[in-house]
N, CA, C and O of each residue as an XYZ file, in Angstrom:
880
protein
N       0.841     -1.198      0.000
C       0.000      0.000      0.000
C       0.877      1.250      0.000
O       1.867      1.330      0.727
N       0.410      2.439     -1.012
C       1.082      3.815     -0.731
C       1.054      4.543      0.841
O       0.174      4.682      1.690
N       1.738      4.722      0.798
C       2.243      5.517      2.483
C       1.622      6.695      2.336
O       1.639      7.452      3.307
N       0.860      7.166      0.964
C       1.007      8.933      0.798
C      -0.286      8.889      0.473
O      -0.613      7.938     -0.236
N      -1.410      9.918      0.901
C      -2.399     10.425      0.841
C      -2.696     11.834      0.299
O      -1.900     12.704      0.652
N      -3.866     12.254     -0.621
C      -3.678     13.315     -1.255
C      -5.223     13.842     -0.892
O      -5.990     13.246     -1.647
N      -5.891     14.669     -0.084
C      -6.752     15.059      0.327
C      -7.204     16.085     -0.495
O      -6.589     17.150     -0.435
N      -8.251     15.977     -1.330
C      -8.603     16.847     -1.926
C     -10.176     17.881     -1.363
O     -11.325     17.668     -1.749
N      -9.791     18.827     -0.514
C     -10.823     19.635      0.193
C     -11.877     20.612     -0.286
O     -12.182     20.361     -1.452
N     -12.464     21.528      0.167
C     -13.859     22.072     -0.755
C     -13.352     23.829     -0.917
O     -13.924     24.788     -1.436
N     -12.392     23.732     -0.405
C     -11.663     25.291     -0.337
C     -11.330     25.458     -1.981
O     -11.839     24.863     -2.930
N     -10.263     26.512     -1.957
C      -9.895     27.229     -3.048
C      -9.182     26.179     -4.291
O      -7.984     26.332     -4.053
N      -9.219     25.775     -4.783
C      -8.102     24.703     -5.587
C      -7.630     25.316     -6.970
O      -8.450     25.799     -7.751
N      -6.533     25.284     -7.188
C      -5.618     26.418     -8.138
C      -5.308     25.026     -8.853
O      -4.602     24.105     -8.440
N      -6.171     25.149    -10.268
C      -6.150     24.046    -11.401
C      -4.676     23.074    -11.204
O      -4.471     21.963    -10.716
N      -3.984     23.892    -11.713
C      -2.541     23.785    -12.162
C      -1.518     22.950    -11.060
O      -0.831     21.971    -11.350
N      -1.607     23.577     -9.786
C      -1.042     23.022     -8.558
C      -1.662     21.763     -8.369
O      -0.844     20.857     -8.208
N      -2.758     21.448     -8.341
C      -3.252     20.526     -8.082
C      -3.325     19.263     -8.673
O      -3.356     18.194     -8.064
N      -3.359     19.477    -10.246
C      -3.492     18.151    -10.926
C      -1.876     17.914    -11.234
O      -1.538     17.127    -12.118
N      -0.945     18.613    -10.481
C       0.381     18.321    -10.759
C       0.732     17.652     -9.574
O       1.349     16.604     -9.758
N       0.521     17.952     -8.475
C       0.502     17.188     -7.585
C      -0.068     15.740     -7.509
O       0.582     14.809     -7.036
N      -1.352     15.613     -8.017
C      -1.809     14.444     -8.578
C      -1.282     13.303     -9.363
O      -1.372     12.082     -9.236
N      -0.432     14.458    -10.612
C       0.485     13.585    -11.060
C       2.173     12.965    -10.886
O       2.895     12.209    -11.535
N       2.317     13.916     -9.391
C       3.231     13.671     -9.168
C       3.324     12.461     -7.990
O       4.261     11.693     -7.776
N       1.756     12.585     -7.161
C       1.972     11.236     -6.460
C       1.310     10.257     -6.817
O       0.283      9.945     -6.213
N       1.806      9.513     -7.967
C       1.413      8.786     -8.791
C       0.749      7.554     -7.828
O      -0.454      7.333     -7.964
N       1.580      6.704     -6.795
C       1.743      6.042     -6.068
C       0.684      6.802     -4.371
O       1.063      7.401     -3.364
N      -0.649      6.347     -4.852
C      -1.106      7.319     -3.482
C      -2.049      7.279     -3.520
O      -2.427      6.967     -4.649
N      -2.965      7.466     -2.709
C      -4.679      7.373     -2.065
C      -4.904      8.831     -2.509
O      -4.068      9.734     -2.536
N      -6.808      8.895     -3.008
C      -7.193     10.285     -3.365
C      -8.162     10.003     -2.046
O      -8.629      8.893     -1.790
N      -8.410     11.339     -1.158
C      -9.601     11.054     -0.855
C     -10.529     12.540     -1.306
O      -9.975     13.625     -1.131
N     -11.336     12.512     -1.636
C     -12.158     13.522     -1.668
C     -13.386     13.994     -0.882
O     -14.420     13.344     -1.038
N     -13.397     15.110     -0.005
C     -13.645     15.765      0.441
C     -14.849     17.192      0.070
O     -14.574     18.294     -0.405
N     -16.344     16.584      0.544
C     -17.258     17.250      0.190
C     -17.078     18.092     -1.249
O     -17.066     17.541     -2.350
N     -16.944     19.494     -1.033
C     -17.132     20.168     -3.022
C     -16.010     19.839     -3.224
O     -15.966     20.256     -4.381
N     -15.033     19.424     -3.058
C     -13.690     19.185     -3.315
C     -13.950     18.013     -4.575
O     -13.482     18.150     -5.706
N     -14.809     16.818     -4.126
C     -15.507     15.889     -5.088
C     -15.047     16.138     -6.265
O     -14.148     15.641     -6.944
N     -16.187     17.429     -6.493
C     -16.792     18.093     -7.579
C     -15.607     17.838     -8.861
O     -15.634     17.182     -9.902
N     -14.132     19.093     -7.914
C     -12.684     19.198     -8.511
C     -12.160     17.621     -9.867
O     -11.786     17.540    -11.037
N     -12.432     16.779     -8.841
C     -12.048     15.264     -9.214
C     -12.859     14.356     -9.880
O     -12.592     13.184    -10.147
N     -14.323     15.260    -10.243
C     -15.525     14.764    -11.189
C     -15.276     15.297    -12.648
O     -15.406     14.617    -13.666
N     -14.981     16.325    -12.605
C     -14.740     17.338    -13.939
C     -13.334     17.019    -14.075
O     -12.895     17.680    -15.016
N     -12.614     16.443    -13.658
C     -11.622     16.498    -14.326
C     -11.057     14.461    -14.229
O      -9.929     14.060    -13.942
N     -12.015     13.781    -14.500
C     -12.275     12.732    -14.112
C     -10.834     12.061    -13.537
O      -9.819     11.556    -14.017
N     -11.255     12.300    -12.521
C      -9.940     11.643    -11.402
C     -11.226     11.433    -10.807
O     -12.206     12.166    -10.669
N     -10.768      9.243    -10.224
C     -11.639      8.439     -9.085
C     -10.962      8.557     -8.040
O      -9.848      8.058     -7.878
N     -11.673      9.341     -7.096
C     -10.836      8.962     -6.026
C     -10.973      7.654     -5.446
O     -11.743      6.805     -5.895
N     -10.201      7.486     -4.415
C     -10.366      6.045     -3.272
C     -11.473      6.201     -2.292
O     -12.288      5.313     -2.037
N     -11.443      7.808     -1.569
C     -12.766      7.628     -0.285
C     -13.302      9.221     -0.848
O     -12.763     10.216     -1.331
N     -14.306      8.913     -0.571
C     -14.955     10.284     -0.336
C     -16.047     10.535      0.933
O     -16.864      9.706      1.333
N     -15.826     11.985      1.487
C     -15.794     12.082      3.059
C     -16.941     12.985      2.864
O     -17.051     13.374      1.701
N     -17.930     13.474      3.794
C     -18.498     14.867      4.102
C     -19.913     14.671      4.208
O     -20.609     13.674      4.015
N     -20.216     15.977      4.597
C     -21.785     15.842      4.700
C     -22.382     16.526      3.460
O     -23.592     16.703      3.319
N     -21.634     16.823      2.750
C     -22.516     17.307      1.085
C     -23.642     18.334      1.265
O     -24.824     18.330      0.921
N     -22.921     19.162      1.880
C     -24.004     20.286      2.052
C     -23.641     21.352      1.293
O     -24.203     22.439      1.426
N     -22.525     21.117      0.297
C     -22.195     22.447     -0.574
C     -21.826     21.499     -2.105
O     -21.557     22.103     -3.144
N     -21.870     19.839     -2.035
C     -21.703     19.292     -3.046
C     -22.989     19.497     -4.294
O     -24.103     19.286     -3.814
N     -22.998     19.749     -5.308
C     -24.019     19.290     -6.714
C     -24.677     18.125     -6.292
O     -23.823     17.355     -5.852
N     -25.896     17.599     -6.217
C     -26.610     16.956     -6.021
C     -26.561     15.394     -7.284
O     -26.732     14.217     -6.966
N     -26.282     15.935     -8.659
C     -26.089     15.242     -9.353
C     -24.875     14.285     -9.310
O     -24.763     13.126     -9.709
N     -23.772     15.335     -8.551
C     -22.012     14.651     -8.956
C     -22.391     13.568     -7.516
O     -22.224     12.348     -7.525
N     -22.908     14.347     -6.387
C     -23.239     13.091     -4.814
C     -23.438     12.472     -5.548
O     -22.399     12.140     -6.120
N     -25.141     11.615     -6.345
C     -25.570     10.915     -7.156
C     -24.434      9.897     -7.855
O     -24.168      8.748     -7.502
N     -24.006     10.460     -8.658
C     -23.325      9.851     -9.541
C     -22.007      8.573     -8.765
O     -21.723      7.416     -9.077
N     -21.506      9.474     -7.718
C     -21.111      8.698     -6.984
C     -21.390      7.432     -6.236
O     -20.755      6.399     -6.026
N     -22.517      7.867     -5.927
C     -23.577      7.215     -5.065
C     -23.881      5.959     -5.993
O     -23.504      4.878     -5.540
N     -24.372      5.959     -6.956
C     -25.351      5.431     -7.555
C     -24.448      4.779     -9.457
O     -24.992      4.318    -10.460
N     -23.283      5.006     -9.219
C     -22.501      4.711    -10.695
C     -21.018      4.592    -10.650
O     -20.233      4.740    -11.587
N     -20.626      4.142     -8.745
C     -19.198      3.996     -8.727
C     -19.334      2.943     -7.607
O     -20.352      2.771     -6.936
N     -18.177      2.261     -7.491
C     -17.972      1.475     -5.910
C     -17.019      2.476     -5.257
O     -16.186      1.961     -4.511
N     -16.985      3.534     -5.363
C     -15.920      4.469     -4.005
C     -16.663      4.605     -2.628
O     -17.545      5.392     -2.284
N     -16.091      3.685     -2.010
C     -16.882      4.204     -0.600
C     -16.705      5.208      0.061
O     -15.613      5.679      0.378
N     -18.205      5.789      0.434
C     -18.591      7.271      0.537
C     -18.801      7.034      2.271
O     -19.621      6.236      2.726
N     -17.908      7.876      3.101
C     -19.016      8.281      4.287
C     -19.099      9.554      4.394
O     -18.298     10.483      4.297
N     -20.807      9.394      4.727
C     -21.736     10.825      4.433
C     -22.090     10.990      5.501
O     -22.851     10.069      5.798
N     -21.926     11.904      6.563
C     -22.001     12.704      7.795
C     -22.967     13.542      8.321
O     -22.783     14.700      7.948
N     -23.986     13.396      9.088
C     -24.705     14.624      9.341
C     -24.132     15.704      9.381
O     -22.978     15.615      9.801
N     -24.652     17.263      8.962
C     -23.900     18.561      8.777
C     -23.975     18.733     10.410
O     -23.122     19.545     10.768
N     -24.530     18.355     11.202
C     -24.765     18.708     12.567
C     -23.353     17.881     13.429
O     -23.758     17.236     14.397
N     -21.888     17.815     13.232
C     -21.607     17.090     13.894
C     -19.746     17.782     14.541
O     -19.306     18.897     14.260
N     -19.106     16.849     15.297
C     -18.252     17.533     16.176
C     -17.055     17.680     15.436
O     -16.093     17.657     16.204
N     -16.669     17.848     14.038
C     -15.488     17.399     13.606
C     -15.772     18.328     11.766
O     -16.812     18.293     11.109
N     -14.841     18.840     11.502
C     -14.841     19.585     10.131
C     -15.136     18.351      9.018
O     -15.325     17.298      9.628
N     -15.207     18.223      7.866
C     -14.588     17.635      6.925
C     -13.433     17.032      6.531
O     -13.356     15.842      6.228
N     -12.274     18.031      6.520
C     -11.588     18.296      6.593
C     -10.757     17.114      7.596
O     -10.308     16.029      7.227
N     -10.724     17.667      8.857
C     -10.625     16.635      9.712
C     -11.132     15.306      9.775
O     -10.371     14.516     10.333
N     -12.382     14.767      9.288
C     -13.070     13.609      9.047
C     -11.777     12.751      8.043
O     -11.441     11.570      8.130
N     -11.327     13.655      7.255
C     -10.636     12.724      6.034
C      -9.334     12.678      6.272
O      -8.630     11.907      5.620
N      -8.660     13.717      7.507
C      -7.579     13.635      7.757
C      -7.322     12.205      8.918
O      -6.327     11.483      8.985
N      -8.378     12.151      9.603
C      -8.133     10.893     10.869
C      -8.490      9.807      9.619
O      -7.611      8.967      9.808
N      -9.152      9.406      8.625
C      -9.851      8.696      7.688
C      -7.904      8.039      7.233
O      -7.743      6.820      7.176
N      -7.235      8.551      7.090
C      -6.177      8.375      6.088
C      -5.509      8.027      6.870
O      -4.719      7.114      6.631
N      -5.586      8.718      8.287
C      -4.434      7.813      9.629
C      -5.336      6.887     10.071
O      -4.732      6.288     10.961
N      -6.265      6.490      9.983
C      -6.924      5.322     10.242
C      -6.309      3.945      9.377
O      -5.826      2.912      9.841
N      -6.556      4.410      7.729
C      -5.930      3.681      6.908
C      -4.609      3.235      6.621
O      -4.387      2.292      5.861
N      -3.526      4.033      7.340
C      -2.512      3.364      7.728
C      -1.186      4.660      6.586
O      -0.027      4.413      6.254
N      -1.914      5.771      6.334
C      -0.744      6.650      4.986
C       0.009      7.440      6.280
O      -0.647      8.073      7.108
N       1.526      7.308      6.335
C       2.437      7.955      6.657
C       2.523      9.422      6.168
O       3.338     10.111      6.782
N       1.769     10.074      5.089
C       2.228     11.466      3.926
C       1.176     11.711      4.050
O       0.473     10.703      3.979
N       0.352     13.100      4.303
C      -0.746     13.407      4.326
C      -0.798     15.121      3.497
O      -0.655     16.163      4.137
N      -1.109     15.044      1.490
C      -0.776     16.337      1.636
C      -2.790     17.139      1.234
O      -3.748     16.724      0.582
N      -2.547     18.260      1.989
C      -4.115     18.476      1.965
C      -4.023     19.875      0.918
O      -3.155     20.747      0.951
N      -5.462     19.762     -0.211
C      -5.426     20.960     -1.047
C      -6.657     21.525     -0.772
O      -7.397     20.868     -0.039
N      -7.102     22.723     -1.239
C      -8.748     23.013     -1.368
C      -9.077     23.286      0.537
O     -10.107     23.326      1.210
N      -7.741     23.411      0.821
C      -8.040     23.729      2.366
C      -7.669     25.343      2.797
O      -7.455     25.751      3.939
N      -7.662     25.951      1.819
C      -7.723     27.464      2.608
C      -8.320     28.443      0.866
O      -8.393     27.954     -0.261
N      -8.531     29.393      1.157
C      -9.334     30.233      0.302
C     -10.861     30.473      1.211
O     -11.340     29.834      2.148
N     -11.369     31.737      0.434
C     -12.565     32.180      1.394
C     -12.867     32.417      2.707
O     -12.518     33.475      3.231
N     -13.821     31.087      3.663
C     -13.598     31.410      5.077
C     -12.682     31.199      5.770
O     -12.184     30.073      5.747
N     -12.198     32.121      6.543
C     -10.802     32.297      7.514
C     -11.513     31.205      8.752
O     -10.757     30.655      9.553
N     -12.356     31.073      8.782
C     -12.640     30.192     10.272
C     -12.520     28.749      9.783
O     -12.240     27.752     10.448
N     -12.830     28.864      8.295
C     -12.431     27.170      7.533
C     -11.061     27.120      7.575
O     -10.834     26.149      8.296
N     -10.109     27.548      7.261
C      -8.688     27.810      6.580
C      -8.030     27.632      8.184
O      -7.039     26.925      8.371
N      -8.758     28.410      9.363
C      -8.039     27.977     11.475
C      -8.627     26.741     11.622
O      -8.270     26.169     12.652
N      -9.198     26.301     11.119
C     -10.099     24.877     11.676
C      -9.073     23.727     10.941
O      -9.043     22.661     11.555
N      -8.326     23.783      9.855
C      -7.564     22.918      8.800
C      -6.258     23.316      9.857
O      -5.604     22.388     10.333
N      -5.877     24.896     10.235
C      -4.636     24.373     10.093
C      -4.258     23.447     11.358
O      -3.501     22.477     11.349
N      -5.179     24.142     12.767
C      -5.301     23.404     13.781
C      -5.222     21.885     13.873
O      -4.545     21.308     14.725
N      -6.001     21.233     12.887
C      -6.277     20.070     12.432
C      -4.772     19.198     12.237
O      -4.539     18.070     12.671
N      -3.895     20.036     11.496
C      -2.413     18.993     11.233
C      -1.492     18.649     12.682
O      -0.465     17.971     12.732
N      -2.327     19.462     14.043
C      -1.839     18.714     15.059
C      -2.112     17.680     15.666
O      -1.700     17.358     16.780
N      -3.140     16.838     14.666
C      -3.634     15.679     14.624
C      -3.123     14.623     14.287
O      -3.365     13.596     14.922
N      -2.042     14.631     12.876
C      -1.230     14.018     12.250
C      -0.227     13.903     13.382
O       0.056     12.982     14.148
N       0.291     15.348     13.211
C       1.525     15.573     13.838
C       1.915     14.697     15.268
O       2.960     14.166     15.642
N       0.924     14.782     15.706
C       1.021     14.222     17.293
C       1.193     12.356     17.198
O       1.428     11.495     18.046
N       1.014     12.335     16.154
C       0.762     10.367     15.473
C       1.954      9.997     14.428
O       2.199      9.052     13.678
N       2.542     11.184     14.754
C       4.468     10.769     14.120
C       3.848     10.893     12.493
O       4.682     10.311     11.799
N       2.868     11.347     11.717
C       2.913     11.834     10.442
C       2.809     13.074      9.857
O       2.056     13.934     10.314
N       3.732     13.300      8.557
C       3.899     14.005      8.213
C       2.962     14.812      7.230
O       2.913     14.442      6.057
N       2.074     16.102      7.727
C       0.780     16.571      6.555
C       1.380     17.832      6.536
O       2.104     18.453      7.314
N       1.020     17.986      5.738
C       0.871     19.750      5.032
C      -0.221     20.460      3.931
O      -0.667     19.880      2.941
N      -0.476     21.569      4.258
C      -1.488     21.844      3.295
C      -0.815     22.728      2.572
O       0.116     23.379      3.048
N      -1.253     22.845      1.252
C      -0.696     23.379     -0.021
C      -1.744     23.818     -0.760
O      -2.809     23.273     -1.050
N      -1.172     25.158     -1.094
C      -2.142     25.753     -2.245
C      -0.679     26.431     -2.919
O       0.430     26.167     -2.454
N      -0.918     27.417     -4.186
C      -0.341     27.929     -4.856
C       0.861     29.261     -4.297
O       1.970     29.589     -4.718
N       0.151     29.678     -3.374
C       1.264     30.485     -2.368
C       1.910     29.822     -1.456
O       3.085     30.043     -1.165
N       1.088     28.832     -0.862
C       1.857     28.785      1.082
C       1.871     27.071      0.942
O       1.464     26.407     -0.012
N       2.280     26.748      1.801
C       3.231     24.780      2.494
C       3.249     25.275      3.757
O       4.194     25.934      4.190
N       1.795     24.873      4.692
C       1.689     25.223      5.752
C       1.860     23.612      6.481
O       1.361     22.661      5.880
N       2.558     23.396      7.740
C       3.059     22.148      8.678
C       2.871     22.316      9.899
O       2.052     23.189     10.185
N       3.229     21.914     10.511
C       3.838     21.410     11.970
C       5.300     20.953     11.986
O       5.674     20.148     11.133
N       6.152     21.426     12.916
C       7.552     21.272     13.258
C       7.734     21.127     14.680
O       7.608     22.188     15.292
N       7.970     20.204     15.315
C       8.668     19.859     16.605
C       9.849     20.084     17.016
O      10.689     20.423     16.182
N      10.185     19.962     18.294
C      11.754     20.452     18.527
C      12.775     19.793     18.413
O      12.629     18.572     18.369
N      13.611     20.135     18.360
C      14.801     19.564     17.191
C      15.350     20.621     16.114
O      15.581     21.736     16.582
N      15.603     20.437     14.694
C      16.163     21.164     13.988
C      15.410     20.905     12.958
O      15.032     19.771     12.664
N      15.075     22.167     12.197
C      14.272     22.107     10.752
C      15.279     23.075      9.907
O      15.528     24.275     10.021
N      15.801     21.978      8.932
C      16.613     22.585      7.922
C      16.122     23.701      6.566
O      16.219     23.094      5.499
N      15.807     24.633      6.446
C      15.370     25.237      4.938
C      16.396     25.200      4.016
O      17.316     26.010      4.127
N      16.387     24.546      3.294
C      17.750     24.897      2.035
C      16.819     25.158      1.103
O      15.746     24.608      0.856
N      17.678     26.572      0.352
C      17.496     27.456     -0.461
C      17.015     26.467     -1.721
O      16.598     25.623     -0.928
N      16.798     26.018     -2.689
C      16.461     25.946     -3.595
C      15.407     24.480     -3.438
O      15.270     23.690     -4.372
N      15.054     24.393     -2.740
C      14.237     23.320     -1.903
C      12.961     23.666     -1.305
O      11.972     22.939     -1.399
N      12.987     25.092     -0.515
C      11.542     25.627      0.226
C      10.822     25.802     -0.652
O      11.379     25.651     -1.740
N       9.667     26.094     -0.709
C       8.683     26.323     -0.856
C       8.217     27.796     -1.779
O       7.298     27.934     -2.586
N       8.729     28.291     -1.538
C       8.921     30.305     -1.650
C      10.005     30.694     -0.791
O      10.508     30.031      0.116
N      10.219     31.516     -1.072
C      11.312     32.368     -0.485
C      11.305     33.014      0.970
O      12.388     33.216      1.519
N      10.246     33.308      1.538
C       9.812     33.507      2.763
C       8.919     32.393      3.796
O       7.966     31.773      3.322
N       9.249     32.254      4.938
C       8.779     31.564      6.028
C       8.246     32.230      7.373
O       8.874     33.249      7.662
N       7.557     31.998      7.975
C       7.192     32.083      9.353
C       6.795     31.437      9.914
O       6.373     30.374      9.457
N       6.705     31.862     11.637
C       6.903     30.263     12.056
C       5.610     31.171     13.863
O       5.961     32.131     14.549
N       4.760     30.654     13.963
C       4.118     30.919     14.680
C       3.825     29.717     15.825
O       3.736     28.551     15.441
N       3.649     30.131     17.547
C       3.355     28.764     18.070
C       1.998     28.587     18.163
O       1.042     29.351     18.034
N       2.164     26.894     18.528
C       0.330     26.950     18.449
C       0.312     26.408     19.990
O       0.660     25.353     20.520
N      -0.350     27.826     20.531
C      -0.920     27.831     21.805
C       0.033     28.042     22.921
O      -0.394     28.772     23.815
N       0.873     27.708     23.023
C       2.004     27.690     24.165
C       3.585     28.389     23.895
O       4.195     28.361     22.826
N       4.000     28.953     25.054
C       5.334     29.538     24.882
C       6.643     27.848     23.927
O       6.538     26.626     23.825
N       7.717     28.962     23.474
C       8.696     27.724     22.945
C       9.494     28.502     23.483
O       9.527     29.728     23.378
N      10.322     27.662     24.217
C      11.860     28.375     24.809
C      12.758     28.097     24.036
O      12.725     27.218     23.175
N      13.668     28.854     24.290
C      15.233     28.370     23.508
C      15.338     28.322     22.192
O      16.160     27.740     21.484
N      14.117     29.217     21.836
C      14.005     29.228     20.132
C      15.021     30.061     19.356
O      15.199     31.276     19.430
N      15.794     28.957     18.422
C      16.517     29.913     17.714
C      16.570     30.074     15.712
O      15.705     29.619     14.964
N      17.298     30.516     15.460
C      17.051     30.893     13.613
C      18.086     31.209     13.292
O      18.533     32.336     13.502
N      18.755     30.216     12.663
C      20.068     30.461     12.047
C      20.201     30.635     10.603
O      19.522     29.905      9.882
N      21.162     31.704      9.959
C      21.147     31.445      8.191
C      19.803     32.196      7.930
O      19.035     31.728      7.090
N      19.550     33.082      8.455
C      18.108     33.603      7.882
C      18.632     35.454      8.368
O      19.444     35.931      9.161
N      17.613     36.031      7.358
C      17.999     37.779      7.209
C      17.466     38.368      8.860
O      17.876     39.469      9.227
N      16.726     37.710      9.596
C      16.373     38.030     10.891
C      16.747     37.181     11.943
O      15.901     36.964     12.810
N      18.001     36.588     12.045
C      17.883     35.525     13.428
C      17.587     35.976     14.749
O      17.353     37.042     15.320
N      17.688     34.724     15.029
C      17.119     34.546     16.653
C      17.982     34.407     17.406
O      18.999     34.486     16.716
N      18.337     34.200     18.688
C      19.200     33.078     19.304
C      18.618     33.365     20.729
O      18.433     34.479     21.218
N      18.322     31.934     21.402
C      17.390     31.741     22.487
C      16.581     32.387     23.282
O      16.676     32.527     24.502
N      15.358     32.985     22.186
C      14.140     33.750     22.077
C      13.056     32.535     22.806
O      12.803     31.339     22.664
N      12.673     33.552     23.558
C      11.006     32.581     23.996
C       9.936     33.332     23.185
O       9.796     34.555     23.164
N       8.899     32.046     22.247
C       8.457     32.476     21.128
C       7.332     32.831     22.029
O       7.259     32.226     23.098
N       6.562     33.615     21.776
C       5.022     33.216     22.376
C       4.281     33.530     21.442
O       4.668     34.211     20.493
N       2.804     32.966     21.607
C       1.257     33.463     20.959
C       0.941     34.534     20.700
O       1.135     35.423     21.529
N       0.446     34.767     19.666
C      -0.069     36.290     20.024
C       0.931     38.049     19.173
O       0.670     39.227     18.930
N       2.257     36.925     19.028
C       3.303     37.733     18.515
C       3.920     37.590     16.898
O       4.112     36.429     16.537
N       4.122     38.267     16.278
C       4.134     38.725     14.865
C       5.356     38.722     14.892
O       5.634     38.993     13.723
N       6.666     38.553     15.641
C       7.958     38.727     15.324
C       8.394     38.109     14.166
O       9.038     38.491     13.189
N       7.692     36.647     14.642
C       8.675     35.761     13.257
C       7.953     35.412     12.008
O       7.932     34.279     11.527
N       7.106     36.907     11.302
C       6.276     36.564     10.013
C       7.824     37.051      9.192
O       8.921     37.501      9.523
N       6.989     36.573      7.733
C       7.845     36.956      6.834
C       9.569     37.015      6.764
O      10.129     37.767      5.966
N      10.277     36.186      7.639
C      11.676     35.832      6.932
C      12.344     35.371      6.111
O      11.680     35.336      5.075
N      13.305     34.984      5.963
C      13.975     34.395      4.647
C      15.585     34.313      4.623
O      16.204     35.225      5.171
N      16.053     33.610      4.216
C      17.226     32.713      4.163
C      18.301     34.271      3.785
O      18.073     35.241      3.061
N      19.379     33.945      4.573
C      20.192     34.946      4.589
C      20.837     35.321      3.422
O      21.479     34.341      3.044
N      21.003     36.359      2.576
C      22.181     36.056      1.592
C      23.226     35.864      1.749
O      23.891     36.349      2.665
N      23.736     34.907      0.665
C      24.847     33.980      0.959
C      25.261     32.700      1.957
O      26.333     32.126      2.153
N      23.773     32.501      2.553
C      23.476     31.331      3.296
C      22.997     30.484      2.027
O      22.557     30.765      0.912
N      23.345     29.102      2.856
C      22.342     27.733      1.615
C      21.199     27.232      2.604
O      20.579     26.230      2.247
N      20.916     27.737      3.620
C      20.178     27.522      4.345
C      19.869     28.344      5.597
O      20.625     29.082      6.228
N      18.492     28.026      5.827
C      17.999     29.014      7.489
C      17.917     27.690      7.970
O      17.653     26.838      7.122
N      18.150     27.171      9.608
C      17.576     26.515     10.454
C      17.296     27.107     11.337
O      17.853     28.143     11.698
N      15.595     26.112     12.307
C      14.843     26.738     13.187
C      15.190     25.460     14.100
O      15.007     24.303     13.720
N      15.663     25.783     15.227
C      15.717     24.811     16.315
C      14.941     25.294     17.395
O      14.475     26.433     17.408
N      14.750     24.266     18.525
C      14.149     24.531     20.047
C      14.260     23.451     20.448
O      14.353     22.571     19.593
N      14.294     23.099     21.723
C      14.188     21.795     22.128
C      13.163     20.894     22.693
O      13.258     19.701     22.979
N      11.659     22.112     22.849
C      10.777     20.711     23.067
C       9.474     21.991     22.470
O       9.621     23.207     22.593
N       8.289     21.323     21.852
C       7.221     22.027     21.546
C       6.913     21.980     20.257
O       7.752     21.826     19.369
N       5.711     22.107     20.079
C       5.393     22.217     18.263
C       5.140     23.866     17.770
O       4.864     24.695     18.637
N       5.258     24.283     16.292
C       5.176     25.546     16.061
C       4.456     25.605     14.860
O       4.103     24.455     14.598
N       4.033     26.461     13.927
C       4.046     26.281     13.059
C       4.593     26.567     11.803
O       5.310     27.530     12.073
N       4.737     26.329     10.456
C       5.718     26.966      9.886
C       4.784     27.240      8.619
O       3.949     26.420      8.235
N       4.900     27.879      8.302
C       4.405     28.429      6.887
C       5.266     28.892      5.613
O       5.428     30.109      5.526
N       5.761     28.206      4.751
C       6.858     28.761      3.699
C       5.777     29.669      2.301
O       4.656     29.289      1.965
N       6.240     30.427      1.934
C       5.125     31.117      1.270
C       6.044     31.966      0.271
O       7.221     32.248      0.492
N       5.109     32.424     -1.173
C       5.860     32.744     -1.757
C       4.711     34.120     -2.606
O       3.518     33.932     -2.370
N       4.997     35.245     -3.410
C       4.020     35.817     -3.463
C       3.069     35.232     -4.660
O       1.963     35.731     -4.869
């Protein structure tokens, strides 16, 4: 079985990024994710699962699914304790995928886009690796230890790194145009938006020694 999962969500989905990604994890589970469906109907890609309560799906494409495929569908009351989103992210660590990358998860509502990113401390905490991706940003989770950026490797050219929920001690940033050196990060604070790899560095690293953060690599 593929280790890698490709979550296709009901958010924003940027044609191009997406069906390249598709074709790049050739080797990999689709699951699709309420209007996200839709994405993977029109452009006939089957997925493997499809998740949600279909309260923003076409009635015809549900159908079609329903009624002209064997993809097993679980369909959710809209009344319930857990996003979409999240439904398909525990769905894929249930199934056993180590790689979790999520698309169609940010654009429009900002309370959809905090509910996803919150969500990858779900993975994270179960030793797998997710990220959500759209055409600007490669948003994660990073634990303490050392996270390497090398330059022709990130994502975009700029990073930030925000905590989720709790102080990080001993935080530092090496090889980058703003370092750190044993900063206590906290909530709430804007210091570490928008950095980027030093010139004439081949790399920024972000170390600390215990806590999760988040990182966002982004590009314009």
């Amino acid at each position: 079985m593929s280790k890698r999962c490709v979550i296709i969500s009901g958010g924003e989905l940027d044609e191009e990024l997406t069906l390249s990604v598709l074709k790049q994890q050739k080797d990999r589970c689709v699951i699709g994710v309420d209007k996200g469906v839709e994405f993977l109907y029109y452009h006939q890609i089957m997925p493997d699962y499809i998740v949600g309560d279909f309260d923003s799906t076409r009635e015809e494409i549900r159908d079609y699914y329903k009624n002209e495929t064997n993809v097993p569908i679980r369909e959710y009351n809209p009344v319930k304790d857990a996003s979409d989103t999240e439904i398909a992210i525990r769905l894929a660590m249930t199934l056993g995928y180590k790689e979790l990358i999520i698309l169609g998860a940010t654009g429009g509502r900002v309370d959809h886009l905090w509910a996803n990113v919150q969500s990858l401390a779900i993975p994270f905490k179960a030793g797998i690796d997710a990220k959500i991706m759209d055409r600007q940003n490669s948003i994660s989770i990073i634990g303490g230890g050392e996270t390497h950026l090398k330059r022709g490797e990130v994502y975009g050219p700029y990073f930030s790194v925000f905590p989720l929920g709790e102080e990080i001690f001993a935080f530092d940033i090496r090889g980058a145009k703003y370092p750190l050196r044993n900063h206590t990060l906290k909530p709430c604070n804007s210091l570490c938006v928008s950095n980027e790899i030093a010139e004439g560095s081949d790399e920024a690293v972000i170390s600390f020694p215990a806590g999760r953060v988040i990182l966002m690599q982004t590009r314009d």
